[in-house]
C-alpha positions as CSV (number, residue, x, y, z in Angstrom):
1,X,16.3,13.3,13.2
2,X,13.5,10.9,12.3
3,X,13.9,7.1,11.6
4,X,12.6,6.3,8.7
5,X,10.4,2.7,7.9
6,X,12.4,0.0,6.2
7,X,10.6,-2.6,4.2
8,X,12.2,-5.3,2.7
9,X,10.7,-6.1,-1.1
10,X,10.1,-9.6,-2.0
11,X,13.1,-10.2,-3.4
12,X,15.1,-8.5,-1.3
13,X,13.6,-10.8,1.0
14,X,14.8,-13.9,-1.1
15,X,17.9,-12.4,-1.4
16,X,18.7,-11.6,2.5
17,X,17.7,-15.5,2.8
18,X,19.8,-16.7,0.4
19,X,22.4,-15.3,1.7
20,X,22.0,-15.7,5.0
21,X,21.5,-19.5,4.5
22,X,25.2,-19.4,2.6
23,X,26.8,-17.6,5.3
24,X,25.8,-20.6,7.9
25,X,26.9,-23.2,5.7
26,X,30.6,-22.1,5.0
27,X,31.2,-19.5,7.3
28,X,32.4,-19.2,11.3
29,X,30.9,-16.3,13.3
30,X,27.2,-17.1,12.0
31,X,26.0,-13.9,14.1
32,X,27.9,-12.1,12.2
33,X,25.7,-11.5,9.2
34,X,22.6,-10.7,11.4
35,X,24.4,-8.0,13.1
36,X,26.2,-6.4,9.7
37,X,22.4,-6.8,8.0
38,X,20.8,-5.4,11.1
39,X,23.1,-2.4,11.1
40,X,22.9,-1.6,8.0
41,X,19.2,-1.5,7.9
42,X,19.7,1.2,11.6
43,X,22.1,3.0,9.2
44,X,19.7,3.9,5.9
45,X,16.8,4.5,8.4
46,X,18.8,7.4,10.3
47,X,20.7,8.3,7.3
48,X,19.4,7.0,3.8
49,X,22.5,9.2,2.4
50,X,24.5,7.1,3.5
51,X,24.8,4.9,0.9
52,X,26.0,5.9,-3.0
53,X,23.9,6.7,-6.0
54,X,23.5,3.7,-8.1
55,X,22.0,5.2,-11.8
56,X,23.5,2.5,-13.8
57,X,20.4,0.4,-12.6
58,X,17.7,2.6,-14.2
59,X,16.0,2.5,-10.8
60,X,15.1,6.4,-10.5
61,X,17.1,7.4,-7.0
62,X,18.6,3.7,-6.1
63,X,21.5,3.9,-3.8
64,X,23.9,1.4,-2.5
65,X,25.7,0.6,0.9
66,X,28.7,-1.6,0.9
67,X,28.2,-4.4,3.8
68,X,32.0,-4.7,4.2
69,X,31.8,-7.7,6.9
70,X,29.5,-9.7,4.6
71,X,31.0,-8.4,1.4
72,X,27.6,-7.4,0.0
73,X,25.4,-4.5,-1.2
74,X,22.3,-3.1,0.1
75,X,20.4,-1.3,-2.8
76,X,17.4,0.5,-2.0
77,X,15.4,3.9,-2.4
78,X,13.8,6.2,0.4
79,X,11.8,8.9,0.9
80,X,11.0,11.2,3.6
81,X,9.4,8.5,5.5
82,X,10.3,5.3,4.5
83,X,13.3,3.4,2.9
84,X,12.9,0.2,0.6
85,X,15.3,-2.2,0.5
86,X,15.5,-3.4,-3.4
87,X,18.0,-6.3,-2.8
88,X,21.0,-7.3,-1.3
């Protein structure tokens, strides 16, 4: 089994920062969103099935993973070489 490339979009870039900066303002344990982002990101690249299908976004083959820690979604596509995370 092959690790795939994650890339971040733009905005899932905005988003990750967003959040992240929320998470250090009102939150204890401020590791704790790097580690449940960073995870995640290990998980789709080993496994991009991990996630759900997520057709209600008319994004052709747009999954989602549940961030449980950080109560947030990961969307994002792959393909046999490379996942792209779409937001978070």
């Amino acid at each position: 089994m092959t690790d795939r490339r994650v890339r971040f979009t733009a905005t899932a870039q905005a988003h990750v920062a967003r959040e992240q900066q929320w998470w250090l303002e009102n939150r204890d344990y401020h590791h704790l969103f790097a580690v449940e982002l960073e995870e995640a990101v290990h998980l789709v690249a080993r496994l991009p099935g991990a996630g759900t299908a997520y057709p209600d976004a008319g994004i052709p083959g747009l999954r989602r993973l549940y961030l449980q820690k950080i109560s947030c979604h990961l969307y994002y596509t792959h393909d046999d070489r490379e996942v792209i995370v779409r937001a978070l």
